[in-house]
C-alpha positions, 0 to 999 in steps of 0.5 A: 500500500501507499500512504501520503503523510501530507505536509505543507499548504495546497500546493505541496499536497497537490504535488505530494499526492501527484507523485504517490499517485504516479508510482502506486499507478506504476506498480499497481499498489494500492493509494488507500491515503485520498486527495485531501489535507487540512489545508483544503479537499481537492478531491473533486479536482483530480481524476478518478484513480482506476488502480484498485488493485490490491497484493499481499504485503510483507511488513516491511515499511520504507518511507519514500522521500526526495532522496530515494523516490527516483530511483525506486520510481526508476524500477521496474518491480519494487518490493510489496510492502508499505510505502509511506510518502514523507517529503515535498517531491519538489525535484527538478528531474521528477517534474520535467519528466513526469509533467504530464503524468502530474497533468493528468493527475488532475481534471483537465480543462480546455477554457481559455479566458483573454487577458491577464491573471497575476498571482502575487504572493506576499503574506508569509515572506512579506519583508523578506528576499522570498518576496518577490519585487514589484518591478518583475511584476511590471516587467511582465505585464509590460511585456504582455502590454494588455489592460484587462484581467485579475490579480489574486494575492493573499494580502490583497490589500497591499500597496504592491497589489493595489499599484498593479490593480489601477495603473494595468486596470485589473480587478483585485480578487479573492477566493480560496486556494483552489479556486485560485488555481481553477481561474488562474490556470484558464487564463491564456496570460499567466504571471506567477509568483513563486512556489509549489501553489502557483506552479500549479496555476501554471502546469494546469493551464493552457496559456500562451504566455506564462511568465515566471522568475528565474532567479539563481537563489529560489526558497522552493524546490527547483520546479519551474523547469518548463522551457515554454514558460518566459523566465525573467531574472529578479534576484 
């Protein structure tokens, strides 16, 4: 069996189940742990799990993290036995070849709004080097050169945000994690912030233009690998 011992916010868990689900479906080995957390139910967000198949186990626990989980997910049969996954999987090799394996995962969609959806994070590293500068936002949008969209933030309230909203005319909103990531990922001009949560907004999007910071210093894992996506440096 699989077990995800979930850690973190939505993104991470998103993540966390994604690559339990990848391996328990390639060894056909029960995921008895479902697609929620104490940060919010993303059941009806994911695909439903076809794999229900079940196999006599030995006792035997090994705890899957970022130091192992390639290379048992690299093998062709693995010991039937107890998986518990205790990590955040933010690893660079296992998002760039296992994307769309993390895509379909989750329910797809195929609406495209026009204009611009901005994330802008702030409120847990506000006044720290993980916040990102308001020139980058500007940058992006100045480059995208439209007037028209949203910008979610969790401290929407903030002088950064509010600079944004009236000089590029987008509607500050605010909605729960989930539905944050259900309108971003629609949009076909996307500017993200950093983290597990708005990679998110832009793995599961079809956009056009998705812009993101590319900076040599991250405080996340090293996720935002896609070479589709407009990286720009603000350190």
């Amino acid at each position: 069996m699989v077990i995800i011992n979930y850690a973190g916010r939505l993104g991470n868990n998103m993540l966390q189940y994604a690559a339990a689900r990848i391996f328990s479906n390639k060894f056909k080995i029960k995921l008895i742990t479902p697609p929620i957390s104490g940060s919010g139910d993303f059941t009806s967000y994911v695909n439903p799990n076809t794999n229900d198949e079940y196999f006599e186990y030995s006792s035997q626990t090994i705890i899957v993290n970022n130091d192992n989980f390639l290379n048992l997910l690299s093998k062709d049969e693995i010991l039937k036995c107890k998986y518990v996954f205790s990590d955040f999987f933010q690893i660079n090799e296992f998002v760039t070849n296992y994307e769309n394996d993390i895509k379909k995962v989750f329910i797809d969609q195929t609406e495209k709004k026009s204009g611009v959806f901005l994330h802008y994070r702030i409120g847990d590293i506000e006044n720290t080097p993980n916040m990102i500068r308001l020139e980058y936002y500007l940058d992006c949008l100045n480059r995208i050169n439209l007037y028209n969209g949203v910008i979610s933030s969790d401290s929407p309230n903030h002088k950064n945000v509010k600079i944004i909203s009236e000089k590029y005319n987008l509607n500050i909103i605010e909605k729960t994690p989930l539905e944050t990531i259900d309108l971003g990922r629609k949009y076909n001009n996307l500017i993200l912030s950093e983290g597990t949560f708005s990679w998110f907004i832009g793995l599961l999007s079809n956009a056009d233009n998705i812009f993101f910071n590319k900076r040599d210093r991250f405080w996340h894992g090293d996720i935002f690998t896609s070479k589709k996506w407009i990286g720009l440096n603000y350190n």
